[in-house]
C-alpha positions as CSV (number, residue, x, y, z in Angstrom):
1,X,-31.1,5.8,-72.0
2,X,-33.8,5.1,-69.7
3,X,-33.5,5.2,-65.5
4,X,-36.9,3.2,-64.2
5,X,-38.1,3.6,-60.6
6,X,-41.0,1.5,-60.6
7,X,-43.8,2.4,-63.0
8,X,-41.5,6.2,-63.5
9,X,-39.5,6.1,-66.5
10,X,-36.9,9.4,-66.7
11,X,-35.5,9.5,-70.5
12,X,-32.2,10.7,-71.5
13,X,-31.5,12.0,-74.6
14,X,-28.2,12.5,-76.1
15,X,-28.2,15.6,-78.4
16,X,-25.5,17.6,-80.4
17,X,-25.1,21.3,-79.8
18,X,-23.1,23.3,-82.0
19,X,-21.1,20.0,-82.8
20,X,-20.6,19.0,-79.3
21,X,-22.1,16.4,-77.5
22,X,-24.8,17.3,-74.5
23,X,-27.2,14.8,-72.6
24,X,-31.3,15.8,-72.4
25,X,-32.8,14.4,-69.2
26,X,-36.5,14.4,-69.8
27,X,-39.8,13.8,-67.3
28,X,-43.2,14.8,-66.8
29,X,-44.4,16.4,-64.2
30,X,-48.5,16.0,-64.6
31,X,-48.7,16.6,-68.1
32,X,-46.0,19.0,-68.6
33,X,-42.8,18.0,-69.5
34,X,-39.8,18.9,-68.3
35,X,-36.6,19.0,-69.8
36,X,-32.9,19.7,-68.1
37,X,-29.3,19.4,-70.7
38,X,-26.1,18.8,-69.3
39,X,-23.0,18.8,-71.3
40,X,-21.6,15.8,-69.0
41,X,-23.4,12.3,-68.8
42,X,-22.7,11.8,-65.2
43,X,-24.4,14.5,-64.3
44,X,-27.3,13.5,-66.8
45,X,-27.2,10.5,-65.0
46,X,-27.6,11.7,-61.2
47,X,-30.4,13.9,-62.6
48,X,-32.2,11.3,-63.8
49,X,-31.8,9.1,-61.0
50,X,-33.0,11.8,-58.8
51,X,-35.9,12.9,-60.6
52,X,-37.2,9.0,-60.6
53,X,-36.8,8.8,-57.0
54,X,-38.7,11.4,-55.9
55,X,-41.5,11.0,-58.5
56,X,-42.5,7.2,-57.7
57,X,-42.4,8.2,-54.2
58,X,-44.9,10.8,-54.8
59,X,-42.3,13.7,-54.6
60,X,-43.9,15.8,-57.4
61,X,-42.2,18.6,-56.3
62,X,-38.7,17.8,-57.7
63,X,-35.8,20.0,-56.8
64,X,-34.1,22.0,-58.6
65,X,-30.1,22.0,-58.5
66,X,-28.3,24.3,-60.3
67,X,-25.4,23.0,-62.3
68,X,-22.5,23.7,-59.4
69,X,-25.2,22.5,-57.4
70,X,-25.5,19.0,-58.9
71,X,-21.8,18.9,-59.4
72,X,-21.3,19.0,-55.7
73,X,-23.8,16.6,-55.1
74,X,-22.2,13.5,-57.1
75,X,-18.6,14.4,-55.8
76,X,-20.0,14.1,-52.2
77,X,-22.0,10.8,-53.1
78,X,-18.6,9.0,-54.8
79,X,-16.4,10.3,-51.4
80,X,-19.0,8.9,-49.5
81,X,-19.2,5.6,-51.7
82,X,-16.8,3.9,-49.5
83,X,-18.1,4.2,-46.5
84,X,-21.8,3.1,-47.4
85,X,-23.7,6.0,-45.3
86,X,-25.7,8.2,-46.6
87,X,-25.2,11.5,-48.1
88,X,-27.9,12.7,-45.6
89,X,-26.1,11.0,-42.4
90,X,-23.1,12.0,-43.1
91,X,-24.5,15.5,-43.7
92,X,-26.6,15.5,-40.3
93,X,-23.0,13.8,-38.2
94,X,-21.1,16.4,-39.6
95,X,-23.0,19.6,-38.5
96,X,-23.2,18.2,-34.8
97,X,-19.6,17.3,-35.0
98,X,-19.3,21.0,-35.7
99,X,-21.5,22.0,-33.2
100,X,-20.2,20.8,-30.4
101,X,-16.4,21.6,-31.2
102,X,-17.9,24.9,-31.4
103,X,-16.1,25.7,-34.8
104,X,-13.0,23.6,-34.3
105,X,-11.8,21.7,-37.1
106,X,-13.5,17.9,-37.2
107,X,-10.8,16.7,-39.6
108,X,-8.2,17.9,-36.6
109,X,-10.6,16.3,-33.7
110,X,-11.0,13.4,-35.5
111,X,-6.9,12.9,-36.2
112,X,-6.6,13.7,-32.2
113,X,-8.8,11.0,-31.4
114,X,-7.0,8.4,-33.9
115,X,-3.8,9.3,-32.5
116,X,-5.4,8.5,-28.6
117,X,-7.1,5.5,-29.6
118,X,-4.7,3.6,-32.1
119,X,-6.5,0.6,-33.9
120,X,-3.4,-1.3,-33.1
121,X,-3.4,-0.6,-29.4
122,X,-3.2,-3.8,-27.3
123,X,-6.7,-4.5,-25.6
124,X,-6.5,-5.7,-22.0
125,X,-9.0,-5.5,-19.2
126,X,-8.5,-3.8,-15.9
127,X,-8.1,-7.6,-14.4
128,X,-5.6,-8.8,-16.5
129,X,-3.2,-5.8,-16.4
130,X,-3.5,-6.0,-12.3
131,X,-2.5,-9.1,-12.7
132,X,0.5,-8.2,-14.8
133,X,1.9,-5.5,-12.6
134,X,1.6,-7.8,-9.6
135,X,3.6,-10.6,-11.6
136,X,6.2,-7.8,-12.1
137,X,6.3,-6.2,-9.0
138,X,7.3,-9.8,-7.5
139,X,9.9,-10.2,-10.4
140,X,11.0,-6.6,-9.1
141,X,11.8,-8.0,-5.4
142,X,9.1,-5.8,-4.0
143,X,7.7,-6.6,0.0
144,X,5.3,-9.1,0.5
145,X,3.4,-7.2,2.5
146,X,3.6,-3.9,-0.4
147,X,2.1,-6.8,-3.1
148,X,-0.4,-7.9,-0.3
149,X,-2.2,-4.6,-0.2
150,X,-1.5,-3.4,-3.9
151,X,-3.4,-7.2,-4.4
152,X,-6.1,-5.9,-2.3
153,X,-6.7,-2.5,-3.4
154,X,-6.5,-2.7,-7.3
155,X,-8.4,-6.2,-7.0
156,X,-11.3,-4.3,-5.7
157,X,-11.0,-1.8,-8.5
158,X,-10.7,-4.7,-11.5
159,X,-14.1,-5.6,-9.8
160,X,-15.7,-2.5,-9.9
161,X,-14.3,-2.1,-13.7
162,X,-14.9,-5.2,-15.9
163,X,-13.9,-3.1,-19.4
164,X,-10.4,-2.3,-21.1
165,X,-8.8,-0.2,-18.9
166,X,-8.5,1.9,-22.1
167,X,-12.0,2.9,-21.8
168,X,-12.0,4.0,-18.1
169,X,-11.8,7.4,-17.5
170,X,-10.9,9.9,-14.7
171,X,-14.4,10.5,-14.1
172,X,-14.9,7.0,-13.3
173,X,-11.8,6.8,-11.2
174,X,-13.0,9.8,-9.1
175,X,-16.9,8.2,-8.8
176,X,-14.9,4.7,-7.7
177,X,-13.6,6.6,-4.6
178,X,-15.8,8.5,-3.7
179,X,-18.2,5.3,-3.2
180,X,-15.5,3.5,-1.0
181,X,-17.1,5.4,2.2
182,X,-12.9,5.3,4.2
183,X,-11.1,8.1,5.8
184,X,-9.6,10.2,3.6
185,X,-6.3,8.9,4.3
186,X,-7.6,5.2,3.0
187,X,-8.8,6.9,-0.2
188,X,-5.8,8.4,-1.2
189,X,-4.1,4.8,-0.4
190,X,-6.1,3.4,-3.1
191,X,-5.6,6.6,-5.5
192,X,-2.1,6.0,-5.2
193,X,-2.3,2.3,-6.3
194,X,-4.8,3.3,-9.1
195,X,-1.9,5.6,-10.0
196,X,0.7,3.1,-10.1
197,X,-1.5,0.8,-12.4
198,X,-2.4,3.2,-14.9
199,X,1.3,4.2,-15.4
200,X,2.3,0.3,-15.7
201,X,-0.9,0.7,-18.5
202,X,1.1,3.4,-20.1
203,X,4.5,1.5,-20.6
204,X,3.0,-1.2,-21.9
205,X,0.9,0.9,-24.7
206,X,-2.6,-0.4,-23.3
207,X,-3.2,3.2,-22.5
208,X,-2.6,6.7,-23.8
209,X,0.6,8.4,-22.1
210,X,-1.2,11.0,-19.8
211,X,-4.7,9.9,-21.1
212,X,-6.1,9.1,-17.8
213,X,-4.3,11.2,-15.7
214,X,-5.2,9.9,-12.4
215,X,-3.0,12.8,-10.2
216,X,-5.4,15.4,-11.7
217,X,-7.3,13.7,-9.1
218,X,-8.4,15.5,-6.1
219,X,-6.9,14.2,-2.9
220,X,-9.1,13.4,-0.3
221,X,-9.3,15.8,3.0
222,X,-6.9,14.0,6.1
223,X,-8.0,15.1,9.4
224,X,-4.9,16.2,11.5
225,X,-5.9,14.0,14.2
226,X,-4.0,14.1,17.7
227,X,-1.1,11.7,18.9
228,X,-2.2,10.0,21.8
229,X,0.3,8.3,24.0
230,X,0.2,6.0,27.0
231,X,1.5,7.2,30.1
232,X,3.6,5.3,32.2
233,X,1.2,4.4,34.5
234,X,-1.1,3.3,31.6
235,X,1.7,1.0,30.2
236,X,2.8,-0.2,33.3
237,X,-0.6,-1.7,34.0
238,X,-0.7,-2.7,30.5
239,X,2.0,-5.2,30.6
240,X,1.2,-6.5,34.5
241,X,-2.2,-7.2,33.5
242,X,-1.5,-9.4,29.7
243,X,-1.3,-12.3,29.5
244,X,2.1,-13.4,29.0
245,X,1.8,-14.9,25.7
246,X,1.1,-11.1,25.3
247,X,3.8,-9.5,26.6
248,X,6.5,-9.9,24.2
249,X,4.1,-7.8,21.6
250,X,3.1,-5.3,24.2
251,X,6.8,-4.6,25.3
252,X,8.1,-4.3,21.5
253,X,6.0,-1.8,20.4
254,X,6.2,0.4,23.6
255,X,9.9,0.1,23.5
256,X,11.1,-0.5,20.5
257,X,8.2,1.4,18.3
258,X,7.5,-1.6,15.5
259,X,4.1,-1.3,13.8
260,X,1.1,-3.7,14.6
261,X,1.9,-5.5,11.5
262,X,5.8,-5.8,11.9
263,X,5.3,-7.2,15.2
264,X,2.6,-9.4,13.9
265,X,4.9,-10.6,10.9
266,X,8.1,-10.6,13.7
267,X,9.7,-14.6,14.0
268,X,11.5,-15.1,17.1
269,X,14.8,-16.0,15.2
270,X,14.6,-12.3,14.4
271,X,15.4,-11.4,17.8
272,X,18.7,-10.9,18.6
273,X,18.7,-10.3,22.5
274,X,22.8,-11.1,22.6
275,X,23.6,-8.2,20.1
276,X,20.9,-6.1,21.2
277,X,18.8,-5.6,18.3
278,X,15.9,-6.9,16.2
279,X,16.2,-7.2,12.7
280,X,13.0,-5.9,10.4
281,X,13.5,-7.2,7.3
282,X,12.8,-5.3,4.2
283,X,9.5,-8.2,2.9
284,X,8.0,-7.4,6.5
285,X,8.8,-3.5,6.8
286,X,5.7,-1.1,5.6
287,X,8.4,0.7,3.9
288,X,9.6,-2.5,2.4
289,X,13.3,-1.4,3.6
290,X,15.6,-3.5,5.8
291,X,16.1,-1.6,9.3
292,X,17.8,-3.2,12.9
293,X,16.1,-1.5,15.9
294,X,18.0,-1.3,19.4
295,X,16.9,-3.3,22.3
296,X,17.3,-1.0,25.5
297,X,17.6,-2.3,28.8
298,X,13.9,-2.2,29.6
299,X,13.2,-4.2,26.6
300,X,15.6,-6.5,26.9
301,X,14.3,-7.6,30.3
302,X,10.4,-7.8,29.4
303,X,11.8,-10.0,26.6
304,X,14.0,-12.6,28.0
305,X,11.7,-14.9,29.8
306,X,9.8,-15.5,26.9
307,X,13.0,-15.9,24.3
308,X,12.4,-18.6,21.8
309,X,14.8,-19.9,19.1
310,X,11.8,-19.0,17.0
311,X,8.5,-19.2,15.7
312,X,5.9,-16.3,15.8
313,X,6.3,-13.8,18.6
314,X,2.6,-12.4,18.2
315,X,0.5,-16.3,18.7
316,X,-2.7,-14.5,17.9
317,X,-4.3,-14.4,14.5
318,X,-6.5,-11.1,15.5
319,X,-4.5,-9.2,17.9
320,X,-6.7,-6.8,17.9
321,X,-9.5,-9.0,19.9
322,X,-7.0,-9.5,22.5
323,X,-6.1,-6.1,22.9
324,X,-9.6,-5.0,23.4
325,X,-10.3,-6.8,26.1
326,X,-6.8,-6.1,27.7
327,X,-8.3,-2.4,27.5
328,X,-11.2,-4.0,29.5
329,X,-9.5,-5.5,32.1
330,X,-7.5,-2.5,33.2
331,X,-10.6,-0.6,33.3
332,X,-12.0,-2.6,35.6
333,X,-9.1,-2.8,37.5
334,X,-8.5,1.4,37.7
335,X,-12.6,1.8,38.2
336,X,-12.1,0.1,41.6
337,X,-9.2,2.1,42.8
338,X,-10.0,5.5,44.7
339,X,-10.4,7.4,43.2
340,X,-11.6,5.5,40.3
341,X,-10.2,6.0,36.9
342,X,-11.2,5.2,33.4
343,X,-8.5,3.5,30.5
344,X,-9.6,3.0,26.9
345,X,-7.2,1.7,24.5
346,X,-5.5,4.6,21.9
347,X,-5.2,3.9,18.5
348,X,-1.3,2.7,17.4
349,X,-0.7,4.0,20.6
350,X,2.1,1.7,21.5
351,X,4.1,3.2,18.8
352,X,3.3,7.1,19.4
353,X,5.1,6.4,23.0
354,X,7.9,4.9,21.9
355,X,8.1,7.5,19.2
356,X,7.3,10.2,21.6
357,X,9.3,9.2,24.8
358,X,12.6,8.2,22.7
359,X,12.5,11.9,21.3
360,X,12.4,13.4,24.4
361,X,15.5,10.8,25.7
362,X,17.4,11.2,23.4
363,X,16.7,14.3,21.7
364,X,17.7,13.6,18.4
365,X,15.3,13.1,15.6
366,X,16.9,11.8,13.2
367,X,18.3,9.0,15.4
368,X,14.7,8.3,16.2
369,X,13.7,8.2,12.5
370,X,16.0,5.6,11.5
371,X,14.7,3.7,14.4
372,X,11.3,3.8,13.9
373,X,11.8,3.6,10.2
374,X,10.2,6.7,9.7
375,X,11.3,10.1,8.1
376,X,12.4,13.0,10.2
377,X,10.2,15.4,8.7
378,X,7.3,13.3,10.4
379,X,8.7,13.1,13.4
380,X,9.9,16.4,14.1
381,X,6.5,17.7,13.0
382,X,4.5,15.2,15.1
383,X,6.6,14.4,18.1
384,X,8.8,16.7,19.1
385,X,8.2,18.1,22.5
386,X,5.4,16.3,23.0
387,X,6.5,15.3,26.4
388,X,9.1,15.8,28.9
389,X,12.7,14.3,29.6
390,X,11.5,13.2,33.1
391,X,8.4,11.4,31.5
392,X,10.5,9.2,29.2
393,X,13.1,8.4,32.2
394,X,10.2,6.6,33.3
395,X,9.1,5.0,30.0
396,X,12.2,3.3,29.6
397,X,12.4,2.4,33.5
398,X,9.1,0.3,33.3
399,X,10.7,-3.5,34.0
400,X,9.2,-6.6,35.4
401,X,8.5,-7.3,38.8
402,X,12.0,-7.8,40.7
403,X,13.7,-6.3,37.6
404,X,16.5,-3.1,39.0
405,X,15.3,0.2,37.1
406,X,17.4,0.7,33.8
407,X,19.9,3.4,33.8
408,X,19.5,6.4,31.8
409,X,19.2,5.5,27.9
410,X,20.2,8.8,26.2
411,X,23.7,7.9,25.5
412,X,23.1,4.8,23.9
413,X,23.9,4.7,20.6
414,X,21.0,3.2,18.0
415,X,21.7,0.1,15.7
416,X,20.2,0.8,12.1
417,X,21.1,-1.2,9.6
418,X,21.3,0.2,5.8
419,X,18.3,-0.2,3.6
């Protein structure tokens, strides 16, 4: 048998020895000549092959195997033969897989990773699975206004990610918020929607179960902050000076204590002036849960002029605009007095008071929780005893011109609807 590599030729002999068969591989090497036996073919074979190799690439110094040796080298060429990469590759992969599992099994690193990364996982972008927990969460009856921000928030994060959601990591989750530049409240907003996403990923099988845990992390630092509140004086001057198209918006918040967006989401038809209460229903609620706020005397009289069957109480698209320079025209206004003063507007303000001043009437938190829709725990840790009884007696006695002062509220008893 003859193995050719170019103009090499490597001979093998087959010869008996002591009436068994053996197998003579046989080269020169300059003029000597070199002869190896091996008592199995195969072996012969992979000799020979070698040998050829290395000699018509100039190798002239030919290793030497030793018979285990050589042994070892065909099995590891035939496991290898499926795969196609070379002994040498597979050799070189191998002692950095090693390396870096710092003398952890690769067989069990590499059944860890199969078991995280199934071949028959379901591939789907970031996009496309926001798009599938949205469909559901409007299938589930969720708020409007819930979907409208979870829209927003993981929309900006399918755009930041075009990939298999698969392949994003915690890492990449943490660099994503960090670059948003918000207040650490807005941050953890969007951490929390990233969180619901990835768990929808989860019961679907697009992701691993707790591959990407997103609660590992870090919350972002929220600044205490203080609640500022309006003084009656402030609000007073507040509701002379609006426009009247404003003052249905001004007097809701200061004395009934519905957020911006409530109010700005609030229909006419909603307002019940007869039964004394406005209905907040669950699709227009921040907490997406149904609640019916009292109408106190004070309320009900800024209110009544303006009544409409219904339509839109707040007519402005930005309310904010309008607001701002409300601020400015009761600076003006207190600059010219003497002795001067000086008004700015206080963020969510409108609400703190009403929060703040109904406390201090009533003085029961929990009835004031259920108003504001709002949980005790925040408002006994942020309002209580923020200011006096006498102060909120005249918080709930700012009326219209010609209006009689409202008696005392704090035996009224709140209207809250279940959830």
């Amino acid at each position: 048998m003859t193995v050719k590599r170019g103009h090499t030729v490597v001979k093998i002999y087959r010869t008996p020895s002591q009436g068994c068969e053996s197998f003579t591989v046989v080269h020169y090497l300059g003029k000597k000549r070199v002869r190896k036996t091996f008592a199995d073919l195969d072996l012969a074979v992979t000799e020979a092959e070698t040998v050829a190799n290395k000699l018509s690439t100039g190798e002239l110094d030919v290793l030497t195997l030793s018979s285990q040796e050589r042994l070892s080298y065909v099995r590891a060429v035939a496991a290898l033969a499926p795969t196609n990469i070379p002994l040498e590759m597979a050799a070189i992969e191998f002692a950095e897989a090693v390396k870096l599992l710092k003398g952890g099994s690769v067989l069990e690193a590499v059944r860890d990773y199969a078991k995280r990364h199934p071949s028959n996982r379901p591939q789907r972008t970031v996009s496309q699975v926001v798009n599938e927990l949205l469909a559901a969460k409007r299938l589930d009856g969720v708020s409007a206004v819930y979907l409208k921000d979870l829209d927003g928030r993981l929309g900006r994060f399918a755009r930041s990610f075009k990939t298999t959601i698969s392949t994003v990591s915690v890492s990449d989750i943490e660099d994503f918020l960090r670059s948003l530049e918000l207040s650490g409240r807005s941050r953890n907003n969007y951490r929390r929607a990233i969180a619901t996403l990835f768990y929808f990923a989860e019961t679907r099988g697009y992701v691993e179960k707790g591959g990407t845990d997103v609660e590992s992390v870090a919350l972002a630092k929220v600044g205490e902050g203080s609640i500022e509140i309006f003084s009656p004086d402030e609000m007073d001057r507040l509701l002379r000076l609006a426009e009247p198209v404003m003052v249905p918006f001004l007097a809701i918040g200061a004395f009934a204590g519905l957020r911006h967006a409530e109010i700005a989401r609030l229909d006419w038809s909603e307002i019940h002036l007869k039964d004394r209460f406005i209905e907040v229903k669950a699709s227009k609620a921040k907490t997406a849960s149904r609640r019916l706020v009292p109408i106190l005397d004070n309320l009900h009289a800024w209110l009544l002029p303006h009544q409409r069957p219904n339509g839109p109480v707040c007519p402005y698209a930005s309310m904010a605009k309008q607001l701002a320079w409300l601020a400015e025209a009761v600076d003006a206004e207190w600059k010219k007095e003497t002795p001067p003063g000086t008004f700015k507007w206080k963020h969510n303000a409108l609400r703190h008071s009403f929060i703040s001043y109904r406390v201090a009437q009533v003085q029961n938190v929990a009835q004031v929780a259920l108003e504001a829709g709002n949980s005790p725990r925040m408002i006994f840790s942020n309002y209580r005893e923020l200011v006096r009884p006498d102060d909120a007696a005249k918080w709930f006695s700012i009326t219209p011109p010609n209006v009689p002062e409202v008696a005392d509220e704090k035996d009224r008893t709140s209207v809250v609807a279940p959830t």
